[in-house]
C-alpha positions as CSV (number, residue, x, y, z in Angstrom):
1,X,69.9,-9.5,-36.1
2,X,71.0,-11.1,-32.7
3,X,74.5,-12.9,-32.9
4,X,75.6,-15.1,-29.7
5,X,79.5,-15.6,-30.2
6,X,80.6,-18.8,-28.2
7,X,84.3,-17.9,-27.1
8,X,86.7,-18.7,-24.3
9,X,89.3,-15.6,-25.0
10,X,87.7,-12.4,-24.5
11,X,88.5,-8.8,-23.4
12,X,90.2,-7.7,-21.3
13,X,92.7,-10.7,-22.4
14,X,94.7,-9.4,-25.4
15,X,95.6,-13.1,-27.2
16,X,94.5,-12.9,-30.9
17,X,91.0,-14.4,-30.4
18,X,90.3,-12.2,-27.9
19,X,91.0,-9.0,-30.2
20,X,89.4,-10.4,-33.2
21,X,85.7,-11.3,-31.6
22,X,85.6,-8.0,-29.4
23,X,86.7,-5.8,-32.1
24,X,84.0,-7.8,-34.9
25,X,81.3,-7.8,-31.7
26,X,82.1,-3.6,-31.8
27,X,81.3,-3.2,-35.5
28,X,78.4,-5.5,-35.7
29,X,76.9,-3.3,-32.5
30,X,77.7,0.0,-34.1
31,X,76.1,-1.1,-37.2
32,X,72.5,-1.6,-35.5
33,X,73.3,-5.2,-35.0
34,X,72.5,-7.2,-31.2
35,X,75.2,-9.2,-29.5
36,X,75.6,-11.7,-27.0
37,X,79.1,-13.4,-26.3
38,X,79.3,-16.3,-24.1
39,X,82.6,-16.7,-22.6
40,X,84.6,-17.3,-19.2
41,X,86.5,-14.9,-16.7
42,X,89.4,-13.3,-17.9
43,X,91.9,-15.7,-17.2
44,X,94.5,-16.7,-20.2
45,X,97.3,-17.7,-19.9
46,X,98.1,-17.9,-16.3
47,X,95.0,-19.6,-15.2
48,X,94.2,-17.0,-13.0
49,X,91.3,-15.1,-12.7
50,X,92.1,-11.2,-13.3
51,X,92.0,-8.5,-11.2
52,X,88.2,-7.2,-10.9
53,X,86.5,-10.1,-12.1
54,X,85.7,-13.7,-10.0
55,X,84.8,-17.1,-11.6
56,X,81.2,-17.0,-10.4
57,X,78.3,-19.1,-12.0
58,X,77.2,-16.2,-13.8
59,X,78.3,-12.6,-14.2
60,X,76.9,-10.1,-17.0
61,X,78.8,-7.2,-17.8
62,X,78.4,-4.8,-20.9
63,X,81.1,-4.1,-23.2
64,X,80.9,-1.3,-26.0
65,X,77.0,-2.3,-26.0
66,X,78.2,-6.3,-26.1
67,X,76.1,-8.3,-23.7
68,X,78.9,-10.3,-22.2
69,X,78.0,-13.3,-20.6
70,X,80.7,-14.8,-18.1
71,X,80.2,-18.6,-16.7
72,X,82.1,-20.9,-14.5
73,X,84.9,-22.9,-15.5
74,X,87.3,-24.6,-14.7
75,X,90.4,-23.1,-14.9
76,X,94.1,-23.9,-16.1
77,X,97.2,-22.7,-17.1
78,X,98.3,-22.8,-21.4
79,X,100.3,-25.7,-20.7
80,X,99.9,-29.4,-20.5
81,X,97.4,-31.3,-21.4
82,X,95.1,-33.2,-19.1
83,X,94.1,-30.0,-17.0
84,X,94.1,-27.7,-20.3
85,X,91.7,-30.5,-21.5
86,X,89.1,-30.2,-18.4
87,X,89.6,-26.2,-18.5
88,X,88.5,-26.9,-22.4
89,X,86.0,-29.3,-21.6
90,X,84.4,-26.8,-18.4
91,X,83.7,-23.7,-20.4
92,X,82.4,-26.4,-23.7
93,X,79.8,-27.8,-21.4
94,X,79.5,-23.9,-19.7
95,X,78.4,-22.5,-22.8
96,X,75.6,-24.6,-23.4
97,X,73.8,-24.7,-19.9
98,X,74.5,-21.2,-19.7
99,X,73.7,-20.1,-22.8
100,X,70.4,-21.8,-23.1
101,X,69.1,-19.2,-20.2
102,X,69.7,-16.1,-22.9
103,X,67.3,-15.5,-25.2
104,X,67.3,-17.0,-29.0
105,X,69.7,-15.0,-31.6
106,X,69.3,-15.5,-34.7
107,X,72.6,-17.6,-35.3
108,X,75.3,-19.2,-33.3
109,X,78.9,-17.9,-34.3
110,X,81.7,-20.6,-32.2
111,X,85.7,-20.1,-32.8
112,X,88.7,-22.3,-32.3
113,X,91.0,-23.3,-31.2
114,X,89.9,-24.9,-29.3
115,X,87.0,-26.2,-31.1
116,X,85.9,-27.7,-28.0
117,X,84.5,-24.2,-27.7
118,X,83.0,-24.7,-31.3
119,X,81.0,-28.1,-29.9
120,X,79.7,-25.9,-27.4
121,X,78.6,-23.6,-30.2
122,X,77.0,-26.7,-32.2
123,X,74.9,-27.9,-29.0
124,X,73.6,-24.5,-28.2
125,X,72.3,-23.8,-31.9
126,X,70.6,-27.7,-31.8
127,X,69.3,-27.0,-28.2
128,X,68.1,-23.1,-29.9
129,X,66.9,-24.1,-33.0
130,X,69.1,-21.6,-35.1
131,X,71.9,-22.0,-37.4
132,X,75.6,-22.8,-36.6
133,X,78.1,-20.7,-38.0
134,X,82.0,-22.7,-36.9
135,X,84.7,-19.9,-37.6
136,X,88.4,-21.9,-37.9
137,X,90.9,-19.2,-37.0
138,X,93.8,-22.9,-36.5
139,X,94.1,-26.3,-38.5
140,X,93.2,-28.1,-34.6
141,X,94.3,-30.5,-33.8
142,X,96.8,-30.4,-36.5
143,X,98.4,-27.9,-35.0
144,X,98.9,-29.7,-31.4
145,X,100.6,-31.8,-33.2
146,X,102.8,-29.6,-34.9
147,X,104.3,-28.4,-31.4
148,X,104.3,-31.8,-29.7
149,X,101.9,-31.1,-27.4
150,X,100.2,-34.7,-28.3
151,X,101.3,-37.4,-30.8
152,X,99.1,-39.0,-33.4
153,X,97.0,-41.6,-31.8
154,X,93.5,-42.9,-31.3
155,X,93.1,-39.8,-29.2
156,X,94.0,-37.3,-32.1
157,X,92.5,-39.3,-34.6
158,X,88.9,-38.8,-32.7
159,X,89.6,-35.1,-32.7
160,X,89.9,-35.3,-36.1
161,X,86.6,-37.1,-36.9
162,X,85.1,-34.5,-34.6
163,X,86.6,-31.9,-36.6
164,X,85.0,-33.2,-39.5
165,X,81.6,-33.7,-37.8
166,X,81.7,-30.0,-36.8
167,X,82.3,-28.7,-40.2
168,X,79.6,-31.1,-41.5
169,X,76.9,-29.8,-39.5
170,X,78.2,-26.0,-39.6
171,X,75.9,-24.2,-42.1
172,X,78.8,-22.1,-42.7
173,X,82.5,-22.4,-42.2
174,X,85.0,-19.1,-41.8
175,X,88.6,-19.6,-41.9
176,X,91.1,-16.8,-42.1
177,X,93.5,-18.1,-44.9
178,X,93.2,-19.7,-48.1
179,X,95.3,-22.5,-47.5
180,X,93.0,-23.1,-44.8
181,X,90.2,-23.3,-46.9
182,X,92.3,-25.6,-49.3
183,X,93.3,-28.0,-47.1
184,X,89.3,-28.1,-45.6
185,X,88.2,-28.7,-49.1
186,X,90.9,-31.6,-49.7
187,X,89.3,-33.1,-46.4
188,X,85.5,-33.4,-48.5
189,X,84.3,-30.1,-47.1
190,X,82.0,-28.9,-49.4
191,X,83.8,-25.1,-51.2
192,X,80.7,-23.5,-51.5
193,X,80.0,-24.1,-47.4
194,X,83.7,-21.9,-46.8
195,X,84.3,-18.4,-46.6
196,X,87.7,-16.8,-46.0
197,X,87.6,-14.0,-44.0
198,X,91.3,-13.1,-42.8
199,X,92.7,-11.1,-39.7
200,X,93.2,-7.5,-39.7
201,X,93.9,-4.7,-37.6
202,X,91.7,-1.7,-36.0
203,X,93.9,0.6,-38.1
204,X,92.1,4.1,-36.0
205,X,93.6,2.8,-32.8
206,X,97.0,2.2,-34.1
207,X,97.5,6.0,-34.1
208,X,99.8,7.2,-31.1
209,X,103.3,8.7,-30.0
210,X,106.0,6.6,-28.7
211,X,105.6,6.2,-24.3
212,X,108.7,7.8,-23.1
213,X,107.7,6.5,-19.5
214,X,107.3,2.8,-20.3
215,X,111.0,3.3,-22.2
216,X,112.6,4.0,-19.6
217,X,110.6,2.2,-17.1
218,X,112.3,-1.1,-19.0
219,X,115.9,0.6,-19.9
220,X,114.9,1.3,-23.6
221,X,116.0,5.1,-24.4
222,X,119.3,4.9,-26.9
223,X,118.7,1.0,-28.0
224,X,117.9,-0.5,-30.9
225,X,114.6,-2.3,-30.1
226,X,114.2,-6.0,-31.5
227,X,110.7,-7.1,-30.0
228,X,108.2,-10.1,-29.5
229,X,104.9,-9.1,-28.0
230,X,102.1,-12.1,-27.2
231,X,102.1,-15.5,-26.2
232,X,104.5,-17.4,-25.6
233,X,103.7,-20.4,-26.8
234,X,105.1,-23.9,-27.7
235,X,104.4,-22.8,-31.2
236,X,106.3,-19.8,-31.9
237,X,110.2,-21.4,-31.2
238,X,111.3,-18.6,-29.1
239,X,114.5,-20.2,-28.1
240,X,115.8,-19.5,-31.2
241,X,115.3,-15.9,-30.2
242,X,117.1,-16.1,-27.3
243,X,119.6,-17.9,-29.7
244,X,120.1,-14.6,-31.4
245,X,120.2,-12.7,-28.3
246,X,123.1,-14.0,-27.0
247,X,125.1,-13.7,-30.4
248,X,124.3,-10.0,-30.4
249,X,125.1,-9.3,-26.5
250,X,128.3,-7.8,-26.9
251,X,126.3,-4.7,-29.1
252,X,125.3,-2.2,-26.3
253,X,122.7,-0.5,-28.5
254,X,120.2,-3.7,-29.1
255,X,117.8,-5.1,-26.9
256,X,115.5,-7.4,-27.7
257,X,111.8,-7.4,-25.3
258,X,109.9,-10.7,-25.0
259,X,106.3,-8.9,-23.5
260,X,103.7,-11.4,-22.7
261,X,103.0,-14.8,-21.2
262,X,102.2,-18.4,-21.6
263,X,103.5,-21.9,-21.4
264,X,107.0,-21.4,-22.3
265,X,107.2,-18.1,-20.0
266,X,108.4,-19.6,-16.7
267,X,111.7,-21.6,-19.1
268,X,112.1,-18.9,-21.0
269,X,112.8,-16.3,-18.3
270,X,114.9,-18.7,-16.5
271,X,117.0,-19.2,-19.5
272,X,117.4,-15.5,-19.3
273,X,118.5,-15.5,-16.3
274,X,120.6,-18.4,-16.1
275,X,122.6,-17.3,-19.0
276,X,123.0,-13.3,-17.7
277,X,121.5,-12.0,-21.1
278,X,121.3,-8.5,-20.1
279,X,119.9,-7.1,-23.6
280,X,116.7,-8.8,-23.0
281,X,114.5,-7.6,-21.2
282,X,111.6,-10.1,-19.7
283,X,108.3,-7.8,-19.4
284,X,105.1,-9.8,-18.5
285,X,101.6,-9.8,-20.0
286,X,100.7,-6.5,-19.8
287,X,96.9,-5.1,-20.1
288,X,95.3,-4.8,-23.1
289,X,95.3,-1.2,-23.2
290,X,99.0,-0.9,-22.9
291,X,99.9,-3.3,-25.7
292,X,99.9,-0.3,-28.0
293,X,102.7,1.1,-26.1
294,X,105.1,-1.8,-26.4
295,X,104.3,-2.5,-29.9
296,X,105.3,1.6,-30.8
297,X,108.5,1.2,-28.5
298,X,109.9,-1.7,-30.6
299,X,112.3,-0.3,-34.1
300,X,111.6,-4.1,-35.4
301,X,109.4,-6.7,-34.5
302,X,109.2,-10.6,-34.7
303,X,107.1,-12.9,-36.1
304,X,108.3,-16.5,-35.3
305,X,106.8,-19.9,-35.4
306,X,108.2,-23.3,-35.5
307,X,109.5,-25.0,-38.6
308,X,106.6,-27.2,-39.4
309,X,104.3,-27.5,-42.5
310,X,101.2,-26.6,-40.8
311,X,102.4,-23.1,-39.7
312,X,102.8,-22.4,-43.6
313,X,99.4,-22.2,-43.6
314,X,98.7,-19.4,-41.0
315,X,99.1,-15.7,-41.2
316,X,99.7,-14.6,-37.8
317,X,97.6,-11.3,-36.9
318,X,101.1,-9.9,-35.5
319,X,101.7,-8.8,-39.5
320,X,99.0,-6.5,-39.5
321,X,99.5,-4.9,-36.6
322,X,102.8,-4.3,-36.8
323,X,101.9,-2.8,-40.3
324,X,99.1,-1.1,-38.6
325,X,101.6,0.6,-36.1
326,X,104.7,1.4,-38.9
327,X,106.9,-1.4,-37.3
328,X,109.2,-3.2,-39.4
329,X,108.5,-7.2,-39.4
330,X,111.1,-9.7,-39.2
331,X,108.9,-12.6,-40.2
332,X,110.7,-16.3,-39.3
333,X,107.9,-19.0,-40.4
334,X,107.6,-21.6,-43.0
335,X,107.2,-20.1,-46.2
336,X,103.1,-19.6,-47.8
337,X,100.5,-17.0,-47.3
338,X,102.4,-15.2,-44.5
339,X,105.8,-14.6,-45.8
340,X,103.7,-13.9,-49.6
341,X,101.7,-10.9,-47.8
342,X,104.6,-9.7,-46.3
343,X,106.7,-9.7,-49.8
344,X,103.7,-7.9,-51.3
345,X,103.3,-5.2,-48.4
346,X,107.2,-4.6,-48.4
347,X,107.6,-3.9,-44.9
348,X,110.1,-6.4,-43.9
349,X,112.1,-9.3,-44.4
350,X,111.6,-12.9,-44.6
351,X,113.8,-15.4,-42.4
352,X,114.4,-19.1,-42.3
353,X,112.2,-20.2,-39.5
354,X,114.4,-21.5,-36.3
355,X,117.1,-19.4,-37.6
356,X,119.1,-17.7,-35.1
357,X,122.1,-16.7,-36.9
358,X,120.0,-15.4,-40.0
359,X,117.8,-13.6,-37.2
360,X,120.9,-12.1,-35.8
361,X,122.3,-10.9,-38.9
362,X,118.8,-9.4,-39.9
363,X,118.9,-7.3,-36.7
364,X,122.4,-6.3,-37.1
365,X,121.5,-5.0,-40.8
366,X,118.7,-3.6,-39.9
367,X,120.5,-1.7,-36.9
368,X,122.7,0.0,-39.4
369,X,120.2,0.6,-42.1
370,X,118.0,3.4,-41.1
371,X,116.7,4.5,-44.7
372,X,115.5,1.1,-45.3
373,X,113.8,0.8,-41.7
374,X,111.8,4.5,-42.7
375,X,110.9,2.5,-46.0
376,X,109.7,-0.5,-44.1
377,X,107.8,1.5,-41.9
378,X,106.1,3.9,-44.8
379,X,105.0,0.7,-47.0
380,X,103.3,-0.5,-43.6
381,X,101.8,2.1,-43.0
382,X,100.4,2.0,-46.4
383,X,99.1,-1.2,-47.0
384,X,97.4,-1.6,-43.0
385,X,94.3,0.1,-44.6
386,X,93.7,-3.0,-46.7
387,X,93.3,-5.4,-43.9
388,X,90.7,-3.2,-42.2
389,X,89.2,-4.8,-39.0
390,X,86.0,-2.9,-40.2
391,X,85.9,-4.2,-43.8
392,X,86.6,-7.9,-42.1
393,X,83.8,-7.6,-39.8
394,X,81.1,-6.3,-42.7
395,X,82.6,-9.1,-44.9
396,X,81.7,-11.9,-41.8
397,X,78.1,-9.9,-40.5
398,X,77.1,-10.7,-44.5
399,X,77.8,-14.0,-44.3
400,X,76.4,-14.2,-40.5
401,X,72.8,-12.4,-42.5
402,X,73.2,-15.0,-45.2
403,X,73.0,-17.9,-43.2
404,X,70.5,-16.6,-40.7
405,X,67.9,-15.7,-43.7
């Protein structure tokens, strides 16, 4: 079977959509299967193109035996909204005079956010003649909402009839939580037209030793390491981080590392430095290669996100690999399906979202706890197997045979 995958995040970026296509695309290839993945230069979040690749009309590269097919955009930074729209807009229209010139697959697989990446997916399977498979990984533009980043209007109320339309004329709709399917269904989705196929983690790569260099490239030997690694985003309330930061900065022995970038970067870091928090440690988007490192340098990890309804409904693909790698979660989000899994695996502690002072004395406990950090880290360790990558990706290529047949 032939799959093209329409999708603005790809490898070498190291955001969430990026991991989960690439590492899907790699099973489906190694299982006999043909892939094309229509996507952009490597540019999120900065905007910038990276190192190695330019935003040329067409570039082909190969990618674990993925045909990756890189088209011109338009390019902007993860912030705002009117050039974030024509960034959106560029690749949407990119993908479909682009992808028209590959040969027919057997069945277009499109992603959001942002769906305008999934319309781009619709029009290519019309112009193709082959089924269109929309895979929902956020509740968009509910979740623009959530963060402010637009208001209900006219404007918002059109995305959400597009929404609809798209899931209307999907032959097959993936989400990767129940509540998302729930809330879908509530909408006059049809429940036999949804499949839930969640996150997971490549649990093989997660194996690895601490990197003494990158320790004490960033001043980490002898601390307590709190960490946040990935975007940061107008969704994840990392202020409140900071928050707890500075009530903890008279304890030599923690550091907390914010690794990564994205809107809120540039005010975060000058918070930092405004305020002289010297147990933080500012470390920007690294490759994708090294994000293993950071994530096996950190004693805890976080998991925030913004006190708003609509985050109950997610289950950030942090959790598993932090399970993945035997690092204790400190989850801060709305409670539902997230903080549930985490109860159930055991390997960490639900927080009040926006919480600093909780946060705080979380990290504090934790610091002087180390029995129950080694249990947090064995029960992670235990349940990563569970949420395979590999058993996620033979759960969607199914569903991907079903509809092409």
């Amino acid at each position: 079977m032939h799959v093209t995958i329409v999708t603005d995040n790809f490898p070498p970026e190291s955001n969430a959509p990026a991991t989960r296509q690439y590492e899907h695309a790699r099973h489906w290839v190694r299982a006999g299967q043909r892939v094309t993945v229509l996507t952009c230069a490597p540019n999120f979040p900065e905007g910038k193109v990276y190192p190695g690749y330019n935003n040329r009309w067409r570039q082909i590269e190969e990618l674990d035996g993925i045909r990756v097919v890189r088209l011109k955009t338009f390019m902007a930074e993860n912030k705002g909204t009117l050039l974030r729209t024509l960034d959106y807009a560029s690749f949407m229209a990119a993908s479909v005079a682009g992808g028209v010139l590959e040969a027919k697959p057997d069945v277009v697989l499109a992603s959001s956010p942002q769906f305008f990446a999934a319309v781009g997916g619709w029009q290519l399977a019309r112009a193709q003649r082959v089924p269109f498979v929309f895979e929902v990984r956020d509740l968009w533009p509910a979740s623009i909402v959530a963060v402010g980043a637009l208001r209900d209007s006219p404007i918002i109320a059109a995305l959400e009839r597009l929404e609809l339309h798209l899931y209307d004329r999907a032959s097959a709709v993936v989400v990767v939580t129940e509540a998302f399917r729930e809330d879908i269904v509530r909408r006059g989705v049809p429940d036999h037209k949804l499949h839930v196929v969640p996150n997971g983690v490549d649990v093989d790569a997660a194996q690895g030793e601490r990197d003494a260099a990158l320790c004490r490239e960033h001043g980490l030997d002898g601390k307590f390491v709190v960490g946040y690694v990935g975007t940061h985003g107008m969704a994840h309330g990392l202020d409140r981080v900071l928050d707890a930061a500075e009530l903890l900065r008279d304890i030599p022995d923690v550091v907390f590392i914010l690794a990564g970038g994205g809107a809120e970067r540039s005010r975060l870091e000058e918070r930092v430095t405004r305020a002289a928090l010297d147990n933080v440690r500012m470390i920007p988007r690294q490759p994708k290669a090294r994000v293993p490192a950071l994530l096996r340098a950190c004693d805890v990890t976080l998991i925030p996100l913004r006190n708003e309804p609509v985050f109950a409904t997610v289950v950030p693909s942090k959790l598993f690999e932090a399970m993945a790698y035997g690092v204790p979660v400190l989850m801060s989000v709305p409670d539902g399906e997230a903080t549930a899994l985490l109860r159930a695996a055991g390997c960490g502690e639900c927080l009040p979202p926006e919480d600093a002072v909780a946060l705080a004395t979380a990290v504090r406990r934790l610091q002087r706890s180390p029995e129950r950090l080694a249990e947090y880290r064995a029960r992670g360790l235990a349940a990563a197997p569970g949420h395979s990558r590999k058993k996620q990706a033979e759960r969607l290529l199914e569903i991907l045979e079903r509809v092409a047949r």
